[in-house]
PDB file of N, CA, C and O in Angstrom:
ATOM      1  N   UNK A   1     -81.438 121.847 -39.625  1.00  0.00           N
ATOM      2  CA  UNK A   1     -82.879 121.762 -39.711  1.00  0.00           C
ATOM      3  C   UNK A   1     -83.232 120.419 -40.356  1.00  0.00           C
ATOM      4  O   UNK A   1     -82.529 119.936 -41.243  1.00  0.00           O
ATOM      5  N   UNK A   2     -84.268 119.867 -39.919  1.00  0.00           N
ATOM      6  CA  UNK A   2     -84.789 118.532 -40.288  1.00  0.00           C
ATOM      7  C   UNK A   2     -85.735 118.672 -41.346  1.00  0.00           C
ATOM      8  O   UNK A   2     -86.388 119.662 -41.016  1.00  0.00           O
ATOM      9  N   UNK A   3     -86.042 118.379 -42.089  1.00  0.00           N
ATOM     10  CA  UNK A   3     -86.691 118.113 -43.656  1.00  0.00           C
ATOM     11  C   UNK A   3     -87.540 117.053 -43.657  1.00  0.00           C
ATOM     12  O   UNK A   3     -87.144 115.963 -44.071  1.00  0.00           O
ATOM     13  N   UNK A   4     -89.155 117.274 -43.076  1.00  0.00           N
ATOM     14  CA  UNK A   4     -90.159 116.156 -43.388  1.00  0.00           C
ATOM     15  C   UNK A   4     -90.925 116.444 -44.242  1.00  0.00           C
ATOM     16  O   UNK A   4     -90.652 117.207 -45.169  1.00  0.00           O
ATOM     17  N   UNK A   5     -92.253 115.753 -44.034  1.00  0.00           N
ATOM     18  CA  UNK A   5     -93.333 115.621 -45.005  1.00  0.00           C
ATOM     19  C   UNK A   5     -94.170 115.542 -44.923  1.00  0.00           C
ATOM     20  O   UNK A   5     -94.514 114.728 -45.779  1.00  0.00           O
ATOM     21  N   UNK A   6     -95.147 115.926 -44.285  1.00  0.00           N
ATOM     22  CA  UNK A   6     -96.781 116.236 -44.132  1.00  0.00           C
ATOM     23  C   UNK A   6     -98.000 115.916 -45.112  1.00  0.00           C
ATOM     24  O   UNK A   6     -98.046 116.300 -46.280  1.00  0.00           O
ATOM     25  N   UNK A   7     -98.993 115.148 -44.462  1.00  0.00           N
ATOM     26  CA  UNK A   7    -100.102 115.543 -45.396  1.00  0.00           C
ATOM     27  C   UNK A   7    -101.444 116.510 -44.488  1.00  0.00           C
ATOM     28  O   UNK A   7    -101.680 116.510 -43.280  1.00  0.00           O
ATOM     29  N   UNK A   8    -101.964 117.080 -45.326  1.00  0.00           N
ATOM     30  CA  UNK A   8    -102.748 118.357 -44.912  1.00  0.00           C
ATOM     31  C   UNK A   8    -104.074 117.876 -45.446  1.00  0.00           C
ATOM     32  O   UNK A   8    -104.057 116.894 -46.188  1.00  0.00           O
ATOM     33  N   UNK A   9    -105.049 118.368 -45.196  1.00  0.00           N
ATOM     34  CA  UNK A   9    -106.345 117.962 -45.907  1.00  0.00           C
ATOM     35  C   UNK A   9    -106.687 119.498 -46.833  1.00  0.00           C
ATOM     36  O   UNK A   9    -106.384 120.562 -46.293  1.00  0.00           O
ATOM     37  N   UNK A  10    -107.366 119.501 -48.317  1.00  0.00           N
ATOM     38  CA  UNK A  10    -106.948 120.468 -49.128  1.00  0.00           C
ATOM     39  C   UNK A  10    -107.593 121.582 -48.609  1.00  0.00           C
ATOM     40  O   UNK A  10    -106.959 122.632 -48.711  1.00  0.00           O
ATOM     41  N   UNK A  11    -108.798 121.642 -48.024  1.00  0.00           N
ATOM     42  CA  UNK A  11    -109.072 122.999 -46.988  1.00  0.00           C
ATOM     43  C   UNK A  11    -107.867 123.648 -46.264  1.00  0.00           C
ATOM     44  O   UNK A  11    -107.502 124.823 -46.317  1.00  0.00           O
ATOM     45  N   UNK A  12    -107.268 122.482 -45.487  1.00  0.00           N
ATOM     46  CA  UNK A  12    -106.386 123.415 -44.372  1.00  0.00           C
ATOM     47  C   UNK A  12    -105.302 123.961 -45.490  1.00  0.00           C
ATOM     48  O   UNK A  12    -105.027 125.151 -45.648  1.00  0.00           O
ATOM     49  N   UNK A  13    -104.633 122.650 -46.377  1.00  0.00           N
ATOM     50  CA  UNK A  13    -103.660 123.361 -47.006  1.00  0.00           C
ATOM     51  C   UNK A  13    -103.665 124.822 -47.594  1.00  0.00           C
ATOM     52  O   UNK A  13    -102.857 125.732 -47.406  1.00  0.00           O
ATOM     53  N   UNK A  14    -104.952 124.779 -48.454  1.00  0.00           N
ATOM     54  CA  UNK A  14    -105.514 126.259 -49.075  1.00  0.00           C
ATOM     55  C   UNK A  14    -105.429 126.981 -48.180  1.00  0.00           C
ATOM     56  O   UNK A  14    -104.561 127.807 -48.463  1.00  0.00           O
ATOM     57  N   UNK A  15    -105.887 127.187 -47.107  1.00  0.00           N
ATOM     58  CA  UNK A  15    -106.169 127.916 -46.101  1.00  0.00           C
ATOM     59  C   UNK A  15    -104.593 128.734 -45.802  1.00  0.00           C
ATOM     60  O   UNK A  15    -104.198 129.871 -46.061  1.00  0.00           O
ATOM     61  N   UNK A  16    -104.068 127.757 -45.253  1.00  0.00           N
ATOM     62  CA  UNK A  16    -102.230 127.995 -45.031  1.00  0.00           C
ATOM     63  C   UNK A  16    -101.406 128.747 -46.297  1.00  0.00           C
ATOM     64  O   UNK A  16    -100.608 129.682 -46.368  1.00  0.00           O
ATOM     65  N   UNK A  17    -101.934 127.977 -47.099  1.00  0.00           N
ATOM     66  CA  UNK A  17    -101.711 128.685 -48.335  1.00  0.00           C
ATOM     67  C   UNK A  17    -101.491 130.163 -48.675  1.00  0.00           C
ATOM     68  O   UNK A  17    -100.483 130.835 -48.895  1.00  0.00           O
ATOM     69  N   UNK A  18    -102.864 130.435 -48.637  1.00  0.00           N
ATOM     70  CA  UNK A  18    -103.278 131.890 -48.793  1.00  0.00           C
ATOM     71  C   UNK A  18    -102.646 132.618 -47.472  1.00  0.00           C
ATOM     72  O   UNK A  18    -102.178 133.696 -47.836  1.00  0.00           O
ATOM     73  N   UNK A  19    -102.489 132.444 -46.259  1.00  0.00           N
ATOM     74  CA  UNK A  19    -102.117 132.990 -44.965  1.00  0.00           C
ATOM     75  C   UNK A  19    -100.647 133.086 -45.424  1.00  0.00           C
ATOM     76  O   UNK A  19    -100.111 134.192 -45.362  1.00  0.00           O
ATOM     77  N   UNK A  20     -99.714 131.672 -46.032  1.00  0.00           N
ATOM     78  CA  UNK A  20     -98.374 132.633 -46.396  1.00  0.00           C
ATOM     79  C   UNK A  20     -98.560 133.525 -47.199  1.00  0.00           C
ATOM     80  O   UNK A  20     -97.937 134.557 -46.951  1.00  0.00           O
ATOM     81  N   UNK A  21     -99.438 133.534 -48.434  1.00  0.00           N
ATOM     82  CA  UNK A  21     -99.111 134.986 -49.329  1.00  0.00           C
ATOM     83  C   UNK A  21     -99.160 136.147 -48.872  1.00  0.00           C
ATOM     84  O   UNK A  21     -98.568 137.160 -49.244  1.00  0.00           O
ATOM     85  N   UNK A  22    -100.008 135.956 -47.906  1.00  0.00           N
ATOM     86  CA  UNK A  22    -100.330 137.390 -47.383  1.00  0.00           C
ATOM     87  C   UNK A  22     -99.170 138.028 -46.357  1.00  0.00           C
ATOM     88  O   UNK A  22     -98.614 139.125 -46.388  1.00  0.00           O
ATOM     89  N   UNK A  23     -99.016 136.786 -45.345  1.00  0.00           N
ATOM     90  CA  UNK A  23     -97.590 137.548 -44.793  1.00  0.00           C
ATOM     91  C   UNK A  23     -96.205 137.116 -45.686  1.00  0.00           C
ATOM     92  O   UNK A  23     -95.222 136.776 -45.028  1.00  0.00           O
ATOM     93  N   UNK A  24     -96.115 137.122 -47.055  1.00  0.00           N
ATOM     94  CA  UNK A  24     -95.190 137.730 -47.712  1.00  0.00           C
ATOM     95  C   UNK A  24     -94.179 136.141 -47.135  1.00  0.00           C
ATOM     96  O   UNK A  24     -93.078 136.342 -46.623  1.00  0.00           O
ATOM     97  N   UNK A  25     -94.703 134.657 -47.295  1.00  0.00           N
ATOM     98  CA  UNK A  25     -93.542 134.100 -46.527  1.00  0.00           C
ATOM     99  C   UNK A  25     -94.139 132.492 -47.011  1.00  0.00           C
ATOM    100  O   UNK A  25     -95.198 132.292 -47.607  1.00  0.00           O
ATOM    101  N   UNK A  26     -93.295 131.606 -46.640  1.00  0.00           N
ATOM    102  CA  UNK A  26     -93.339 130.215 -47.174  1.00  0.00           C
ATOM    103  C   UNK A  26     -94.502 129.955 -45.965  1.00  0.00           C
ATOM    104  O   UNK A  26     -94.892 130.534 -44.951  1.00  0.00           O
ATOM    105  N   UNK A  27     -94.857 128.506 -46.849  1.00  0.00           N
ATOM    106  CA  UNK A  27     -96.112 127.660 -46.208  1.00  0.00           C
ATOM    107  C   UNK A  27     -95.290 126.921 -45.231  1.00  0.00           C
ATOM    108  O   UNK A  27     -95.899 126.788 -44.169  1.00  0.00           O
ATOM    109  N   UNK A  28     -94.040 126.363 -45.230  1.00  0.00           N
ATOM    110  CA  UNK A  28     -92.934 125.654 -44.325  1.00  0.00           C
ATOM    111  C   UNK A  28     -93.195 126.967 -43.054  1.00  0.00           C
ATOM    112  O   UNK A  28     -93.896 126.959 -42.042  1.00  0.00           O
ATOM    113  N   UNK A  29     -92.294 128.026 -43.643  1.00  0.00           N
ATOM    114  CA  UNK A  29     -92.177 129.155 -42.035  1.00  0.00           C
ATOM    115  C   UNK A  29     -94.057 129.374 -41.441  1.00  0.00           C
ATOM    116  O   UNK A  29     -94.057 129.064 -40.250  1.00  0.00           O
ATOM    117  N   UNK A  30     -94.857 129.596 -41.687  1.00  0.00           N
ATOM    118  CA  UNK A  30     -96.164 129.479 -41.509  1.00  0.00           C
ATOM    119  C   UNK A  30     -96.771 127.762 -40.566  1.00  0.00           C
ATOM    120  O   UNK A  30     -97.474 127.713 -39.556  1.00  0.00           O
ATOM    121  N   UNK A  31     -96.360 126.929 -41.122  1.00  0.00           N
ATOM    122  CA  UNK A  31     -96.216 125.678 -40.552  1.00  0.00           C
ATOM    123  C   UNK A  31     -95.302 125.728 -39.270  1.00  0.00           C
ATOM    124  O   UNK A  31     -95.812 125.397 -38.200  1.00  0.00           O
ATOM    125  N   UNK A  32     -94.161 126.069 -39.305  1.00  0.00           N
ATOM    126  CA  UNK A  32     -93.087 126.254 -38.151  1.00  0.00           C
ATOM    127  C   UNK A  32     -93.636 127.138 -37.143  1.00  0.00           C
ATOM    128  O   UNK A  32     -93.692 126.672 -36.006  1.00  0.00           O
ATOM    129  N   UNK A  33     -94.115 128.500 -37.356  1.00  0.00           N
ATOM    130  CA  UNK A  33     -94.900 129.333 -36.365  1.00  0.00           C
ATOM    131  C   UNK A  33     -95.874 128.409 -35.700  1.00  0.00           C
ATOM    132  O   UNK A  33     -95.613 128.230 -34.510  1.00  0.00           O
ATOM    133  N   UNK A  34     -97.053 127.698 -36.204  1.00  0.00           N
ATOM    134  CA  UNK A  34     -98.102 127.478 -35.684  1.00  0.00           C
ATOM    135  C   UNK A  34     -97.870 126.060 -34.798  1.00  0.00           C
ATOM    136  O   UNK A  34     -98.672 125.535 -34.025  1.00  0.00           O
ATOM    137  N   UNK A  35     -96.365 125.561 -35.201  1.00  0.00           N
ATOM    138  CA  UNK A  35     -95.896 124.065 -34.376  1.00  0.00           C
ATOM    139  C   UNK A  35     -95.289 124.851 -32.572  1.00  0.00           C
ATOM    140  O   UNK A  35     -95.253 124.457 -31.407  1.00  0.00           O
ATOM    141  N   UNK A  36     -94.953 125.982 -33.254  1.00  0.00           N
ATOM    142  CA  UNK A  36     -93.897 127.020 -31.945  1.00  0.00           C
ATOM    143  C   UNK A  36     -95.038 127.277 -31.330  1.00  0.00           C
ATOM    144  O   UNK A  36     -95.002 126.791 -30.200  1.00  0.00           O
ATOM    145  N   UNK A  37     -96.088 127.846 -31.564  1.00  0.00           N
ATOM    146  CA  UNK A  37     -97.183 128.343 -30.957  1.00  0.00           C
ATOM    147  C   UNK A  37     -97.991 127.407 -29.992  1.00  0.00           C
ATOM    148  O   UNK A  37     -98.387 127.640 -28.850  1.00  0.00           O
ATOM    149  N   UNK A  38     -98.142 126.142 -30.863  1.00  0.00           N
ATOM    150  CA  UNK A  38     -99.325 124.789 -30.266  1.00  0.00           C
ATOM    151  C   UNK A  38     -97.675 124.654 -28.922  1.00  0.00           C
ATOM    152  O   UNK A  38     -97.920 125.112 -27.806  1.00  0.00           O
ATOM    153  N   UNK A  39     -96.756 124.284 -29.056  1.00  0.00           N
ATOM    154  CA  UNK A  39     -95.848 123.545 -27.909  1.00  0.00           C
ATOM    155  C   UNK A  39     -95.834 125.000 -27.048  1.00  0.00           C
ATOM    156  O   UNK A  39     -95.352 124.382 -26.100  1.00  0.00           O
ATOM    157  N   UNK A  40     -95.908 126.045 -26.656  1.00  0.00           N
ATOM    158  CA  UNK A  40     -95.697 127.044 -26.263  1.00  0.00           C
ATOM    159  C   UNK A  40     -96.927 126.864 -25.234  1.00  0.00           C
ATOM    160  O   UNK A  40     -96.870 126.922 -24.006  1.00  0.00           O
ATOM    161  N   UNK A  41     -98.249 126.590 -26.190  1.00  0.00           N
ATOM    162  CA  UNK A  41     -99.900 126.060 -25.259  1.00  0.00           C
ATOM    163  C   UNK A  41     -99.502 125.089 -24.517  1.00  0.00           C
ATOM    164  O   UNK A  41     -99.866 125.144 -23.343  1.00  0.00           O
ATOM    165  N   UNK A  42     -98.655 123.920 -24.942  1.00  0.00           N
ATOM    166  CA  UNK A  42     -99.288 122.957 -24.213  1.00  0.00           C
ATOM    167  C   UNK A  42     -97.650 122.824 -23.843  1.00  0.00           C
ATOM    168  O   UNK A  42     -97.108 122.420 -24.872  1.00  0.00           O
ATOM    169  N   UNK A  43     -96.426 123.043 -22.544  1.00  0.00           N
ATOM    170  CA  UNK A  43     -95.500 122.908 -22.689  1.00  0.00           C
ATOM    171  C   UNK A  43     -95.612 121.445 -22.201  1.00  0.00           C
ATOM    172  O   UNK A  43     -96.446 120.663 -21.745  1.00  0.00           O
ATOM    173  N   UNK A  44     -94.144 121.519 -22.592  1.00  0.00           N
ATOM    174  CA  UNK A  44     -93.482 120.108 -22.220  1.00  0.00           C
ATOM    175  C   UNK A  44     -93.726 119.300 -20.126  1.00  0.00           C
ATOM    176  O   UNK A  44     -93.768 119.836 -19.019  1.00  0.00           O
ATOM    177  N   UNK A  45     -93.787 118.318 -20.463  1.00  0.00           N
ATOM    178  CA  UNK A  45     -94.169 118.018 -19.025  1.00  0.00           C
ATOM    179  C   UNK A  45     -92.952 116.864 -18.534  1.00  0.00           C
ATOM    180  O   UNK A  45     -92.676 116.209 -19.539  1.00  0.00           O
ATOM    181  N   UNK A  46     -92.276 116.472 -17.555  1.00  0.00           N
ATOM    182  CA  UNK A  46     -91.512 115.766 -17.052  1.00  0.00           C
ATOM    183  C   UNK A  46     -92.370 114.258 -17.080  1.00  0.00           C
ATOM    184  O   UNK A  46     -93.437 114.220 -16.467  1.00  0.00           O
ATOM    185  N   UNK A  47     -92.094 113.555 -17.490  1.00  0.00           N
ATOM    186  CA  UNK A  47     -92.401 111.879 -17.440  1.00  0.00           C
ATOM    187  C   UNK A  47     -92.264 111.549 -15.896  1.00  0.00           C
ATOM    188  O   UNK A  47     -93.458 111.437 -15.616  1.00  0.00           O
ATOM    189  N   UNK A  48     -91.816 111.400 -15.120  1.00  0.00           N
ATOM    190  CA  UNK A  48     -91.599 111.377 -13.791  1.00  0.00           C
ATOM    191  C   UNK A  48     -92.547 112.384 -12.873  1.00  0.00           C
ATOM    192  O   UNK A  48     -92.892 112.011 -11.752  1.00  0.00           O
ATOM    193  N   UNK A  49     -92.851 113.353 -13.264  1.00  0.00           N
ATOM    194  CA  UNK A  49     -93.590 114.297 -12.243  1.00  0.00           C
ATOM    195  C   UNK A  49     -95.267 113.990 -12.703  1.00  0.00           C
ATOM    196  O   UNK A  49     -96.064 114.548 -11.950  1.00  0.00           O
ATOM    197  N   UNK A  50     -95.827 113.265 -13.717  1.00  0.00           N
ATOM    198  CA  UNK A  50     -96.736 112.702 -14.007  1.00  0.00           C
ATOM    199  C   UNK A  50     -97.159 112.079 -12.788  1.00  0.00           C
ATOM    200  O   UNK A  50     -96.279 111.706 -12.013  1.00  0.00           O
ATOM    201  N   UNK A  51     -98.712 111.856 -12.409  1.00  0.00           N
ATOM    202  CA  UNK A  51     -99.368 111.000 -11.355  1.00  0.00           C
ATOM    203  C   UNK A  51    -100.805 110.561 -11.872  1.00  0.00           C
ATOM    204  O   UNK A  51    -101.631 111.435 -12.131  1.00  0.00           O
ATOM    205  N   UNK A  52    -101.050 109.479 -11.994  1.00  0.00           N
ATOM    206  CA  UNK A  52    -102.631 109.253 -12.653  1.00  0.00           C
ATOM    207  C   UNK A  52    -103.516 110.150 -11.454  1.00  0.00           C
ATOM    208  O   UNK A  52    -102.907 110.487 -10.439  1.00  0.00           O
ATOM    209  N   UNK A  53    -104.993 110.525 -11.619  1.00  0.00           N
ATOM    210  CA  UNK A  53    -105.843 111.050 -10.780  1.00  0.00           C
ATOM    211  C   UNK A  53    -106.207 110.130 -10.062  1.00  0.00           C
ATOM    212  O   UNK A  53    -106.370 109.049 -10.627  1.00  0.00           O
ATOM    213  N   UNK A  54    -106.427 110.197  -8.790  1.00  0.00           N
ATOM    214  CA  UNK A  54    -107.049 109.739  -7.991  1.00  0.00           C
ATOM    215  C   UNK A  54    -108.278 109.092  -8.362  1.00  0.00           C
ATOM    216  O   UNK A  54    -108.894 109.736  -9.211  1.00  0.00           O
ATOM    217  N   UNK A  55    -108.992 107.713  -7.890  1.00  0.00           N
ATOM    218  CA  UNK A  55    -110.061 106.754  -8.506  1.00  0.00           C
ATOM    219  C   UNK A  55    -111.283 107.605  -7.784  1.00  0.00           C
ATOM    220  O   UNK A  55    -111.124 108.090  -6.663  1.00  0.00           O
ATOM    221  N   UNK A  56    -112.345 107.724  -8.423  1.00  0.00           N
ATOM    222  CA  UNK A  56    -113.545 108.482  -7.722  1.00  0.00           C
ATOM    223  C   UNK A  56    -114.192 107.459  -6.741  1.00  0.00           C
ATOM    224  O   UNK A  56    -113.974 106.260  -6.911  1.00  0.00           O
ATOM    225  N   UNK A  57    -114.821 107.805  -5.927  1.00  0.00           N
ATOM    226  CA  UNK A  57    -115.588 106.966  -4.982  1.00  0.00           C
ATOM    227  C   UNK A  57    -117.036 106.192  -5.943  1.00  0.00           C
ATOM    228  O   UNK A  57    -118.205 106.565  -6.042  1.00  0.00           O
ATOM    229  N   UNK A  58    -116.528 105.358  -6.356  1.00  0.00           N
ATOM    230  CA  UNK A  58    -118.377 104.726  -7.390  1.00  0.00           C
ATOM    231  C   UNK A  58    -119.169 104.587  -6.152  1.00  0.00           C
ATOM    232  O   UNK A  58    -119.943 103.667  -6.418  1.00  0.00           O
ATOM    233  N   UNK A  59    -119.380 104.935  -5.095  1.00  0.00           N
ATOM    234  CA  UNK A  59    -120.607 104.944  -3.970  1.00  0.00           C
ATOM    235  C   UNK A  59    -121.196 103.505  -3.745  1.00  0.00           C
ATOM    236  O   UNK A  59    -120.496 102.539  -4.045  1.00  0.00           O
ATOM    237  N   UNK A  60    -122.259 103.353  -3.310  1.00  0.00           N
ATOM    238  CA  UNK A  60    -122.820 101.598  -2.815  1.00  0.00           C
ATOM    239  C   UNK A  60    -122.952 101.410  -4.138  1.00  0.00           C
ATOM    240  O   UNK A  60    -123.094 102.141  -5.118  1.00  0.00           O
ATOM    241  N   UNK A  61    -122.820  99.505  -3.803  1.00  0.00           N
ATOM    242  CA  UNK A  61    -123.586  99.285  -4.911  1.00  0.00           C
ATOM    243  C   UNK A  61    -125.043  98.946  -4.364  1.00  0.00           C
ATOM    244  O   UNK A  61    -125.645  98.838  -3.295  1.00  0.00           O
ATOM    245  N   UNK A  62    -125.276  98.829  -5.910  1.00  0.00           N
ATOM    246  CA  UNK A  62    -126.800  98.962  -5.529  1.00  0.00           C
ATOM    247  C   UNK A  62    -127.729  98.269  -5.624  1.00  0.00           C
ATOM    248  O   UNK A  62    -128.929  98.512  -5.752  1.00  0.00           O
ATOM    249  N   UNK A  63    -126.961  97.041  -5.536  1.00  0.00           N
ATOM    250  CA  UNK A  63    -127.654  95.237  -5.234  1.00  0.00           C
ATOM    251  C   UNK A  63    -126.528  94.540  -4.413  1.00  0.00           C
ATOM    252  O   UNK A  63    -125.319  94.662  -4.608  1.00  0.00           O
ATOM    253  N   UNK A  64    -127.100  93.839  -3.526  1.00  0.00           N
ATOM    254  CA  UNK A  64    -126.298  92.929  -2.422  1.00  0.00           C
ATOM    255  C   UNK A  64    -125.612  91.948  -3.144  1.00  0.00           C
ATOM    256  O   UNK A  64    -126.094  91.138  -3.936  1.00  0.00           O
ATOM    257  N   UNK A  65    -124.012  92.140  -2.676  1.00  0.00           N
ATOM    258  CA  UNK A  65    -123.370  90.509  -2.959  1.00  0.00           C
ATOM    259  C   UNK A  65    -123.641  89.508  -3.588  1.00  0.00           C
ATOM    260  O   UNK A  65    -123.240  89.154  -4.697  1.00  0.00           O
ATOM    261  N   UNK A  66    -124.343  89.021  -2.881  1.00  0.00           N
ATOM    262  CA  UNK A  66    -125.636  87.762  -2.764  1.00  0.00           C
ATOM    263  C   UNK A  66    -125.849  88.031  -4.125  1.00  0.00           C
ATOM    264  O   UNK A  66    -125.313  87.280  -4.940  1.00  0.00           O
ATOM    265  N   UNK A  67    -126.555  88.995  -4.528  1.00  0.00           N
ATOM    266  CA  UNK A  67    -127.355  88.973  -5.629  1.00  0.00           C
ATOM    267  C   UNK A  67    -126.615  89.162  -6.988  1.00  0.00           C
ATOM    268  O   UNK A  67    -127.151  89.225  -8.094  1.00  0.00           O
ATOM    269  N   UNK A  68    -125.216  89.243  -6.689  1.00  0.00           N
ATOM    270  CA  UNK A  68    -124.303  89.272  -8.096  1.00  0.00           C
ATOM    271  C   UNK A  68    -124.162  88.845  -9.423  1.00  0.00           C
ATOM    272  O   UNK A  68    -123.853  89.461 -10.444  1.00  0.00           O
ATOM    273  N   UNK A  69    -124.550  87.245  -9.137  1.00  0.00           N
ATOM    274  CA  UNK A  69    -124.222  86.460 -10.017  1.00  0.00           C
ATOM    275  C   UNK A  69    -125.307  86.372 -10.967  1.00  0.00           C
ATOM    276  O   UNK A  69    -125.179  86.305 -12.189  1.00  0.00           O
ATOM    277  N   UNK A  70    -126.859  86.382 -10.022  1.00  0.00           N
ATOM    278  CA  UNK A  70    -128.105  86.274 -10.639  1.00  0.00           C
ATOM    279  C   UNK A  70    -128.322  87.576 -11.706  1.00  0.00           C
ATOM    280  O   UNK A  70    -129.002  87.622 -12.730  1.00  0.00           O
ATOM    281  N   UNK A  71    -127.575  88.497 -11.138  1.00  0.00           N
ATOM    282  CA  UNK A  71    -127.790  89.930 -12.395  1.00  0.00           C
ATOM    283  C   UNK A  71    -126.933  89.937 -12.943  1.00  0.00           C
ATOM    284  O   UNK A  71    -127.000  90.860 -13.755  1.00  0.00           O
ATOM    285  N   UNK A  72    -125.556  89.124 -13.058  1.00  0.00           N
ATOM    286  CA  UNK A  72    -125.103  88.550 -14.099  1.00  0.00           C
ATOM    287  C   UNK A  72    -125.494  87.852 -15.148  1.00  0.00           C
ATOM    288  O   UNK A  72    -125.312  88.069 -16.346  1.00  0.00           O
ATOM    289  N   UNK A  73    -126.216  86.734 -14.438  1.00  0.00           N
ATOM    290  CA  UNK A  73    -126.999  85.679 -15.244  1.00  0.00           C
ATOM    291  C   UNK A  73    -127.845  86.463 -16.340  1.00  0.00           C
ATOM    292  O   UNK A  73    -127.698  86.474 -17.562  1.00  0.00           O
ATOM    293  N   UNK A  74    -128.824  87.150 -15.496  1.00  0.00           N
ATOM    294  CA  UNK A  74    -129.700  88.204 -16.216  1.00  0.00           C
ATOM    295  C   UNK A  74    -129.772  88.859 -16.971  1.00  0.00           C
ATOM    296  O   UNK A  74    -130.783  89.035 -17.652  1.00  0.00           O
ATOM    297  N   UNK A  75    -128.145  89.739 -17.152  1.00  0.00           N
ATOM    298  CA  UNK A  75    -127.360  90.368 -18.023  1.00  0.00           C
ATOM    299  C   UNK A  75    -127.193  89.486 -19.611  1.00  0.00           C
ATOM    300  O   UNK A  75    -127.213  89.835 -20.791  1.00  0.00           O
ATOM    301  N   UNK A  76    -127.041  88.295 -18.944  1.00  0.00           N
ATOM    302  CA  UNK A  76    -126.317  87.309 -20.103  1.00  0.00           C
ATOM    303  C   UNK A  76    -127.273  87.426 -21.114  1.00  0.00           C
ATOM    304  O   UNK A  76    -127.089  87.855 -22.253  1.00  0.00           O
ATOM    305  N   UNK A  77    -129.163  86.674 -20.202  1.00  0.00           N
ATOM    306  CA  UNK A  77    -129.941  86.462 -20.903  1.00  0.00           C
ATOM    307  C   UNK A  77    -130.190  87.276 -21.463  1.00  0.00           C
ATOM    308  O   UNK A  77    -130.257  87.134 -22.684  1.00  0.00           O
ATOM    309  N   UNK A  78    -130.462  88.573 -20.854  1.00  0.00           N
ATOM    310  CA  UNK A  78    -130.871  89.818 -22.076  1.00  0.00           C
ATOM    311  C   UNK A  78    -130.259  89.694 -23.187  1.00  0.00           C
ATOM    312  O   UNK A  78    -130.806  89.419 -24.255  1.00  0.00           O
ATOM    313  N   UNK A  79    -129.225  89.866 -23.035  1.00  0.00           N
ATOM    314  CA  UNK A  79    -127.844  89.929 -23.922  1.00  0.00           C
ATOM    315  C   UNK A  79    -128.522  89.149 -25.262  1.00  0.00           C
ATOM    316  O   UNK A  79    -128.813  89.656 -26.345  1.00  0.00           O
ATOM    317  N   UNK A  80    -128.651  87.966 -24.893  1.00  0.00           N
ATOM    318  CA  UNK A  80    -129.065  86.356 -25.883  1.00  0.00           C
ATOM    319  C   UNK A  80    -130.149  86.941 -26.469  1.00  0.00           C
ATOM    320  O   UNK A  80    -129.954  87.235 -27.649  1.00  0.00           O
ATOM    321  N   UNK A  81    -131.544  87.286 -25.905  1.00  0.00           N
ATOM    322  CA  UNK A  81    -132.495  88.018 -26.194  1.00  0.00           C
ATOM    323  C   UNK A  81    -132.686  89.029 -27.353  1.00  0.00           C
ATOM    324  O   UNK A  81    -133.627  89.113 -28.142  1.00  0.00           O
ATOM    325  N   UNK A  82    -131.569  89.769 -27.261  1.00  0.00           N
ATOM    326  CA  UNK A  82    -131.472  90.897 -27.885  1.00  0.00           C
ATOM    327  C   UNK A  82    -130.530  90.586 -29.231  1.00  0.00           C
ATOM    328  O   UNK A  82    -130.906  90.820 -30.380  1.00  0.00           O
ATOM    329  N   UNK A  83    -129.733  90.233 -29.009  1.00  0.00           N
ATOM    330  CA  UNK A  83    -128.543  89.750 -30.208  1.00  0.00           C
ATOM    331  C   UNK A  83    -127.383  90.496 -29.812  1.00  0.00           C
ATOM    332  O   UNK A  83    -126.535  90.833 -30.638  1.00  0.00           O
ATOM    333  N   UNK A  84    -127.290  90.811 -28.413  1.00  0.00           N
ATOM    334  CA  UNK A  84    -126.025  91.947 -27.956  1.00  0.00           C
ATOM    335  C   UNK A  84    -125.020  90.672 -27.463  1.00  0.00           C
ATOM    336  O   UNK A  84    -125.425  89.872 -26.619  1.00  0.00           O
ATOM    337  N   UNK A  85    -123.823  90.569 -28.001  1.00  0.00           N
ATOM    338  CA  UNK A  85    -122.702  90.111 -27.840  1.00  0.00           C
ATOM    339  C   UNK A  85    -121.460  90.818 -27.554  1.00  0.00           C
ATOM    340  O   UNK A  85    -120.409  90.191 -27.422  1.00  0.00           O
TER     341      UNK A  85
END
């Protein structure tokens, strides 16, 4: 068995705390249950069988080509305008 070291925030610790006294058992075995429990939710997944999702369709845009650079420009000035950097 491996031997670490945790920090808890003093709510949860108390909390854990009191939950071992009651089932009669260490704050470590109480800690160990609830690590068995969370990996049990969420199991282990293969690195390889991973695939990012598919990109959504962002639909038209909704100013012409042409007009790119100028609502860039536009963008900028606001930007300057405002104090947004």
């Amino acid at each position: 068995m491996i031997r670490t070291q945790i920090q808890l925030p003093d709510h949860l610790y108390y909390r854990l705390k009191r939950l071992a006294e009651k089932e009669e058992t260490s704050l470590a075995e109480i800690v160990r249950r609830a690590a068995q429990l969370l990996l049990e939710i969420y199991p282990e997944q293969a690195v390889e069988s991973w695939q990012p999702p598919e990109p959504a369709d962002p639909g038209r845009f909704r100013i012409p080509e042409s007009d790119w650079r100028i609502a860039a420009h536009d963008i900028e000035i606001g930007e300057a305008k405002t104090g947004m950097d």
